[in-house]
C-alpha positions in Angstrom: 0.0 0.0 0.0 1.5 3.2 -1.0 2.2 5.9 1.7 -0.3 8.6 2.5 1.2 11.0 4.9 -0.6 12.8 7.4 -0.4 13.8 11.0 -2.8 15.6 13.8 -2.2 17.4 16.5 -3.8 18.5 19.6 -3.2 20.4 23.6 -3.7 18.7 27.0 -5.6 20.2 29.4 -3.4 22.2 32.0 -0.5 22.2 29.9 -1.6 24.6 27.1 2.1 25.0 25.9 2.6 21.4 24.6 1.6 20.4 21.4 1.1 16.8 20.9 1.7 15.4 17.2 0.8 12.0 16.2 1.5 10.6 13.1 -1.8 9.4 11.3 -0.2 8.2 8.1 -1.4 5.0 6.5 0.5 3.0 4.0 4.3 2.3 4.0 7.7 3.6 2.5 10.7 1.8 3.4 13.1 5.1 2.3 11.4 7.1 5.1 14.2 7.5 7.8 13.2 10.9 9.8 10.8 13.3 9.9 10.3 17.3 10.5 8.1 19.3 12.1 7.9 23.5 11.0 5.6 25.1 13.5 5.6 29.1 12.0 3.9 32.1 13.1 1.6 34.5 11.2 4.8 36.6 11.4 7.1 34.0 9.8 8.9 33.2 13.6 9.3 29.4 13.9 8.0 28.2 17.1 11.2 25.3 18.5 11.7 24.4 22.1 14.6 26.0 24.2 18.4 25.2 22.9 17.1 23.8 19.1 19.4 25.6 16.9 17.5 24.9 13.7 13.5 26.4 12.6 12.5 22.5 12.8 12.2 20.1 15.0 13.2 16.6 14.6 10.8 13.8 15.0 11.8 10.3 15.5 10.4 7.7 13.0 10.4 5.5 15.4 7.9 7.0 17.9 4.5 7.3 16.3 3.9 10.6 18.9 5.9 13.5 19.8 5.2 16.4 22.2 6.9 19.7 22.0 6.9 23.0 24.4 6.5 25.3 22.1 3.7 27.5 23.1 3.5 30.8 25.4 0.0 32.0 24.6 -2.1 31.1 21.9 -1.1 30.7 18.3 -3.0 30.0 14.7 0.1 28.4 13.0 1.0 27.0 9.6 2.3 23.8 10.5 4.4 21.4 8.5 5.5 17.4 8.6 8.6 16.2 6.6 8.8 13.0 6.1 12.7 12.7 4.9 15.3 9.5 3.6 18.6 8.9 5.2 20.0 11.8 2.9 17.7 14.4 4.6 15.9 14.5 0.9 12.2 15.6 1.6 9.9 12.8 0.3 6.3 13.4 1.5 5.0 16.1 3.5 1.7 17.7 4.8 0.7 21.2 5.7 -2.2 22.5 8.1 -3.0 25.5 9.2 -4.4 25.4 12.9 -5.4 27.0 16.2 -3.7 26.4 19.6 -6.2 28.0 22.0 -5.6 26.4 25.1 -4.8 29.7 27.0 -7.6 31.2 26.1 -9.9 28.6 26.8 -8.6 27.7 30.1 -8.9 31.0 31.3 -12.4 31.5 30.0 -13.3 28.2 32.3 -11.8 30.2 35.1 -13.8 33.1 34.7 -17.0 30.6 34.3 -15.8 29.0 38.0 -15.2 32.5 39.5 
């Protein structure tokens, strides 16, 4: 079965600045050998966690999820997967553009409990 790549992502509850990815793909590619993850800004910053030195972060192929502390308030970002062979050649990827409200949300259910 040929590979389909995809991913989704999602917040847990009281910790709004993770971001969880999990790798929904279906199908297989035996070249795949890493994969990327681009989390940018409406103002073309890339969001990477404390002492990356690159505007990615790497993802292990061989963990299916990956969580990254990326967040300090809430963020619509343009979000990229790479899936990559051994020679860091890009052979699949996926784009979405989504919304990280966790902040907002939580504090809103604070206000509803005051």
């Amino acid at each position: 079965m040929p590979f389909s790549p995809n991913f989704s992502t999602s917040q847990v509850l009281g910790l709004p600045n993770q971001i969880v990815f999990t790798d929904t793909s279906t199908g297989s590619d035996s070249n795949i050998a890493s994969r990327r993850v681009y989390m940018q800004t409406a103002a073309n910053i890339y969001l990477v966690e404390l002492g990356t030195t690159t505007n990615y972060e790497v993802w292990s192929i061989l963990d299916t999820t990956a969580t990254y502390d990326v967040l300090s308030k809430d963020y619509a970002l343009y979000v990229t997967v790479e899936w990559l062979n051994a020679s860091n050649i890009v052979l699949y990827n996926k784009q979405f553009l989504l919304g990280y409200t966790l902040y907002n949300e939580s504090f809103d259910y604070h206000l509803t409990q005051v």
